[in-house]
C-alpha positions in Angstrom: 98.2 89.2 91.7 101.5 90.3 92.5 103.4 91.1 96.0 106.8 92.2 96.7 108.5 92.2 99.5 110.6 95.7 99.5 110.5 98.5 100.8 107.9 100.9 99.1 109.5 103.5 97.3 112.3 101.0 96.1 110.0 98.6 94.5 107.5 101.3 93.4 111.1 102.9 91.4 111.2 99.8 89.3 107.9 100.0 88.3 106.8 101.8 84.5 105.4 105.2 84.4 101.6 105.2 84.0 101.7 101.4 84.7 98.5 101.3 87.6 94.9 102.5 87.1 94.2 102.9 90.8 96.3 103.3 94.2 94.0 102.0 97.3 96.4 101.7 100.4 96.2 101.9 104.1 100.1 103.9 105.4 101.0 103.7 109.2 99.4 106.1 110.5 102.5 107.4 112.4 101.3 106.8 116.3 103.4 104.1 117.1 100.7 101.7 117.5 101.0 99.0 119.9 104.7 99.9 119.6 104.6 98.9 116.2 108.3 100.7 114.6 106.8 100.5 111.3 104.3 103.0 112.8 106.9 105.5 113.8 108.8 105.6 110.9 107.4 108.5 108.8 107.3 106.8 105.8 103.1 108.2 105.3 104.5 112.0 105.2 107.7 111.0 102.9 106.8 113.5 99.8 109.1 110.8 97.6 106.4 108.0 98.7 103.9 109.7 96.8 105.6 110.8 94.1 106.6 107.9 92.9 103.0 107.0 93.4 102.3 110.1 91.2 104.8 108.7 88.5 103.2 105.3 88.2 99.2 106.2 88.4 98.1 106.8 85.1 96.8 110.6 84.5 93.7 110.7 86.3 94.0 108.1 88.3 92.7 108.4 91.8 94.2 107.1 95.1 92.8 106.7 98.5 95.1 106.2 101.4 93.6 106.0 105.4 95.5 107.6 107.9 94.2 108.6 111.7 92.6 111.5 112.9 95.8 113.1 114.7 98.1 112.7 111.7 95.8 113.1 108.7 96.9 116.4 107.8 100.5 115.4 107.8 99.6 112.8 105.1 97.9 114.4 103.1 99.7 117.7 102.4 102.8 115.4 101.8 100.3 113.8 99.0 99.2 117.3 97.7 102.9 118.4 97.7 103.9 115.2 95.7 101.6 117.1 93.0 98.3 115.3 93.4 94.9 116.8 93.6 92.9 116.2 96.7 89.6 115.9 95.7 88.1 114.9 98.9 87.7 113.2 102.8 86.0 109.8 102.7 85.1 109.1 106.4 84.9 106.0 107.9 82.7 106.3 111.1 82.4 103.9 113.9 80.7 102.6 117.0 83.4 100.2 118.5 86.5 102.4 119.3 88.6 102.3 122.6 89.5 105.3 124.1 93.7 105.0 125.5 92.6 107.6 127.6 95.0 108.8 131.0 93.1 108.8 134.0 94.7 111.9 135.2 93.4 111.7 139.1 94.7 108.1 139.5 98.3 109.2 137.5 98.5 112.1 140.8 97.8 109.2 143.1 100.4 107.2 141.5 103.1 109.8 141.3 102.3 111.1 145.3 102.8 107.1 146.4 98.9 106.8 147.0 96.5 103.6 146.2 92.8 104.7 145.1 90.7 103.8 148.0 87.6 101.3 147.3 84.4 102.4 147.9 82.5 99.0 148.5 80.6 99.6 145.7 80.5 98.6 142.3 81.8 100.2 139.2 78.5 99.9 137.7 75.5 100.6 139.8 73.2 100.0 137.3 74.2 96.1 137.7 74.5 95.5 141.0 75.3 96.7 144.5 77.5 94.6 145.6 80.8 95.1 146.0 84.2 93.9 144.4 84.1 90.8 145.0 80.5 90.2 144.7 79.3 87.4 142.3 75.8 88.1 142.0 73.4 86.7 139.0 71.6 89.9 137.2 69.6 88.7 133.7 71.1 85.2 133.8 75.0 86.9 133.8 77.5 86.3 136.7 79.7 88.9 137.6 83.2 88.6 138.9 85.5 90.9 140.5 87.7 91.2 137.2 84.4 92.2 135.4 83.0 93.6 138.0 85.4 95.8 139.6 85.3 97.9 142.6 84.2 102.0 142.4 87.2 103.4 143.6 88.2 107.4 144.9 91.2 109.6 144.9 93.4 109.2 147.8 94.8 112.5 147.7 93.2 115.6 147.5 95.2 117.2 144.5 94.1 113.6 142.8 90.1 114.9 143.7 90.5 117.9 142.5 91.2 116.5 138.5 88.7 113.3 139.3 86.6 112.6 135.6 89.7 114.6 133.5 91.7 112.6 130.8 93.3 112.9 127.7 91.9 111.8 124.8 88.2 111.2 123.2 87.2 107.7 121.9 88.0 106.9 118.7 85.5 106.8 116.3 86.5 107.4 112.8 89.3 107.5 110.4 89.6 109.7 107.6 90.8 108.8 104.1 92.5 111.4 101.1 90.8 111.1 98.2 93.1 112.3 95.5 93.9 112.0 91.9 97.1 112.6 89.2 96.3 115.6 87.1 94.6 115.2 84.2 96.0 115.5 80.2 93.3 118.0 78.9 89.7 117.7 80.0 87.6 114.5 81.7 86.2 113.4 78.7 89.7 113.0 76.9 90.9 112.0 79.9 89.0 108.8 80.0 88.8 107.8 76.5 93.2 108.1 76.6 93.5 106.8 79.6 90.7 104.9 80.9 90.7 106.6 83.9 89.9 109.6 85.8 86.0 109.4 87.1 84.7 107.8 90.1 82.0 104.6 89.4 79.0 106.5 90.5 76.7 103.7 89.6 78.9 100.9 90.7 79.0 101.8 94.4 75.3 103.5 94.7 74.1 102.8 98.2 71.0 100.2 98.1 67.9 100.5 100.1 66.7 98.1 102.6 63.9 96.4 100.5 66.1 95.1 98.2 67.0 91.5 97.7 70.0 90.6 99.4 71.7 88.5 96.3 70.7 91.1 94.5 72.5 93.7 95.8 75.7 91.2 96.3 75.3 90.9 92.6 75.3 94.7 92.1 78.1 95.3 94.7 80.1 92.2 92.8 79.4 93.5 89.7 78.1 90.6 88.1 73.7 90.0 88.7 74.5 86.9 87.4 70.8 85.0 87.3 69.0 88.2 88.5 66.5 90.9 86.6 68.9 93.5 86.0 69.6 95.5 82.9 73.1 95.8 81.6 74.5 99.0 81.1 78.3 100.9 80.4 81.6 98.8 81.4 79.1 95.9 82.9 76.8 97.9 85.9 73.8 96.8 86.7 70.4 98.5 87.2 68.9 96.2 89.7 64.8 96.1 90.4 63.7 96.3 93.6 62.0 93.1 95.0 58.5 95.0 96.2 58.1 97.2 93.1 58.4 97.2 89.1 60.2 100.1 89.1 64.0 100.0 88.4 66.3 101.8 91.0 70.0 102.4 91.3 70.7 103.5 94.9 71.3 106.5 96.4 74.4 108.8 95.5 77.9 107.4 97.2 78.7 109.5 99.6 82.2 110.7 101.6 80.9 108.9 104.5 81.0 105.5 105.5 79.7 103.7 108.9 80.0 100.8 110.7 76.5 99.9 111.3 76.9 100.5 115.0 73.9 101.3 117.4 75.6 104.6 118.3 76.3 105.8 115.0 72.5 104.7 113.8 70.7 106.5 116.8 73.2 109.5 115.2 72.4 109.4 111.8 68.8 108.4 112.4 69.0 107.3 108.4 72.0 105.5 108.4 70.7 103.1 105.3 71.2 106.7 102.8 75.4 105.4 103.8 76.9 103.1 102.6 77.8 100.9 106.0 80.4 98.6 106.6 82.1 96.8 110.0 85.4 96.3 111.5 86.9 93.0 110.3 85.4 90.0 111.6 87.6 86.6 112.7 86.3 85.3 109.6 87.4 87.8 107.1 91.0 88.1 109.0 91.7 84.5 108.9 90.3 83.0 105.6 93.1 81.2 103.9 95.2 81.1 107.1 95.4 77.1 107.8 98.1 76.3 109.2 99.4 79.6 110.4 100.4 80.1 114.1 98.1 82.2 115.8 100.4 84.3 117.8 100.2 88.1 119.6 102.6 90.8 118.8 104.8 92.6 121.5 107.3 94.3 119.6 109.4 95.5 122.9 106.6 96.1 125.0 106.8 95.0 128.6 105.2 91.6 129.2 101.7 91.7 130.8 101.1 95.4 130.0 99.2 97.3 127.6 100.2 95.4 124.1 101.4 92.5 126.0 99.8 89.6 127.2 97.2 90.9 129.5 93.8 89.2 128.7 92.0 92.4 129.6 93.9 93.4 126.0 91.2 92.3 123.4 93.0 93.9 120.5 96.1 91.5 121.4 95.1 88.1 121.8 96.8 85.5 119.9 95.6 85.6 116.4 96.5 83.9 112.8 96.5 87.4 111.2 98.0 89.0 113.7 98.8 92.5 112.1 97.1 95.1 114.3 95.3 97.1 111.9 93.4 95.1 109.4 90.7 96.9 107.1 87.3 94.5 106.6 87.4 93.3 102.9 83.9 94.5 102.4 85.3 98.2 102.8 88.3 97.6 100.8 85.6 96.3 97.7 83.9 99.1 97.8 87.0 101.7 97.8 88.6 99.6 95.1 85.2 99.8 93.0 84.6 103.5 93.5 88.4 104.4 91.7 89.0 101.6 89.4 87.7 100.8 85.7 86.9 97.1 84.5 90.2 94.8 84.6 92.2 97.8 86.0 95.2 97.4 87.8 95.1 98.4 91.7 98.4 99.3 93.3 99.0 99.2 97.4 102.3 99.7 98.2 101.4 99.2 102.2 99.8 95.8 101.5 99.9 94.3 105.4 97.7 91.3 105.6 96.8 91.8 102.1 92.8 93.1 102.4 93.2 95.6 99.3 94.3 92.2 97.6 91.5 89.9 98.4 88.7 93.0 97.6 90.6 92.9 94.2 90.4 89.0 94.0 87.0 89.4 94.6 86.1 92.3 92.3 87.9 91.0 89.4 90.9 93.5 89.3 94.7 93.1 89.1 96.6 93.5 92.1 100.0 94.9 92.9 101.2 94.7 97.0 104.0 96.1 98.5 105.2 95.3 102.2 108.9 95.1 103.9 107.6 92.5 106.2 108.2 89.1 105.0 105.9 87.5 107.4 102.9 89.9 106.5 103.2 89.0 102.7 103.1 85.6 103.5 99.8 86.3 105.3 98.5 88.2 102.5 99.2 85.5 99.9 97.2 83.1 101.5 94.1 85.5 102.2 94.3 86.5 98.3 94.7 83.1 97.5 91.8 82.0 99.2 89.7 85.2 97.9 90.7 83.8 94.6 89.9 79.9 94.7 86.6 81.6 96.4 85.1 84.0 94.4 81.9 84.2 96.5 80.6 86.9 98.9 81.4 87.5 101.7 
């Protein structure tokens, strides 16, 4: 396991041609996130990023970098430019996403001088009828004003006119590039000279619901340690499931992921044929963090506003791992499986907290991480660590 503290394309320049089996890295996404500078920057659609990323995969190699819906594109035709081969959209889809939505009618309000005028009613009928300051009992929960606000209407009657308009949709999934470095002849030489250039089909099969939950940790980890399973190529399982004597591998990986959501199963209607995975939980974020200071990040933006300190702001209350856009470990094993042979080498040169690092720690795969921010390698050093001294499931 090794991080650096550098900027990306400077420490990537030092590193040897064809040195890295894998690349599995999550770039700003170029929004400006919670005011976040390093998500401004335009380092994710630098062509020179990814060609030195080109220079030090190993010929058919893959690499799978996130971005966001709105700057996707941008991404990955700087990838494809570099001289990669995109290969696909992996899609990670999801239930809990906040729409930053404008409300338009109140913003003409604002602008003409003019304070919405309260109703007397609640914001949410369905819970109770009485008023903003009512603190009722409905199902054993007491409302307050703060969660129980007023129902409010335009003051003004340009405001009326553009009542229930915004401008944007609720975020609800994020797209990754699948790509990989040209090959040297075809697959088949490919793999034997370089020992990489497929995807581990087997290895990252989606399980069905009747199977034994060690079991399919064992499968997932690689390993079936203690379990009926028949060994097969580069150490994957063939796990039997619990309720019959026939053997069965999963269903295909698909370029779809989920979260496991209620919305996205009433969707899907067979969300178990995905493989499913959730946002990070506390847990996941702060394993290894004793002894950090939990803290929020403002970055410039105004005290008691949106990013700031406003306890209304979930996504910004004071936390030990307190980047802003941390990827659930679970995910990243999976991602890192999918591209990367046995005791490969896994390059991210965004590393952040370090989650592509503790899914290798986990899988059993070398680790190179990359991050200008001192204070985020730090983070991610003790999160690997802690993956490493672990070695269990999550």
């Amino acid at each position: 396991m090794k991080l650096i503290n550098a900027d990306c394309i400077e420490a990537m320049k030092a590193m040897p041609d064809n040195s890295v089996d894998s690349i599995v890295t999550d770039p700003p996404y170029e929004l400006g996130f919670m005011g976040k500078s390093w998500d401004a920057s335009g380092i994710a659609f630098n062509i020179e990023v990814w060609q030195e990323a080109l220079r030090v995969i190993k010929p058919g190699g893959h690499l799978i970098a996130f971005s966001g819906s709105r700057t996707y594109h941008r991404m990955a035709v700087a990838i494809e430019d570099a001289g990669f081969e995109v290969r696909d959209q992996i899609m990670w889809v999801y239930g809990s996403g906040f729409p930053k939505s404008h409300n338009i009618s109140k913003g003409i309000d604002k602008a003409a001088g003019a304070e919405p005028i309260e109703t007397g009613l609640p914001n949410n009928l369905n819970s109770c009828l009485g008023g903003s300051a009512c603190h009722c009992e409905t199902d054993g929960t007491k409302f307050s004003a703060t969660k129980h606000p007023a129902k409010t209407v335009a003051a003004t009657s340009e405001a009326a006119q553009w009542n229930g308009w915004g401008t944007a949709l609720k975020p609800a999934h994020e797209p990754m590039v699948l790509a990989r470095k040209p090959l040297e002849g075809t697959v088949a030489n490919n793999v034997l000279t370089f020992g990489v250039g497929g995807l581990n089909i087997d290895g990252t099969r989606v399980v069905s619901d009747d199977w034994d939950e060690k079991t399919v940790l064992g499968k997932y980890r690689g390993s079936n340690e203690g379990n009926d399973s028949v060994t097969s190529n580069f150490g994957v399982k063939e796990i039997k499931s619990t309720n019959t004597e026939s053997t069965l591998i999963g269903r295909f990986p698909a370029n779809f992921i989920h979260d496991g959501s209620d919305e996205v199963n009433e969707l899907l209607g067979e969300p178990a044929r995905f493989f499913y995975c959730a946002k990070a939980s506390k847990r996941d974020r702060n394993e290894g963090l004793d002894g950090f200071e939990a803290k929020r990040d403002h970055d410039g933006r105004k005290e008691g506003g949106v990013g700031g300190d406003n306890p209304r702001n979930r996504t910004n209350n004071a936390k030990v791992n307190h980047h802003p856009t941390v990827k659930p470990v679970t995910l990243m094993q999976y991602l890192v499986r999918l591209v990367t042979p046995p005791n490969g080498i896994v390059l991210d040169p965004f590393m952040g907290s370090g989650s592509t690092g503790k899914a290798c720690a986990y899988e059993g795969f070398d680790f190179i991480g990359i991050d200008q921010s001192a204070e985020y390698v730090a983070i991610a050093q003790a999160r690997i660590d802690f993956a490493t001294n672990d070695k269990l499931p999550l």
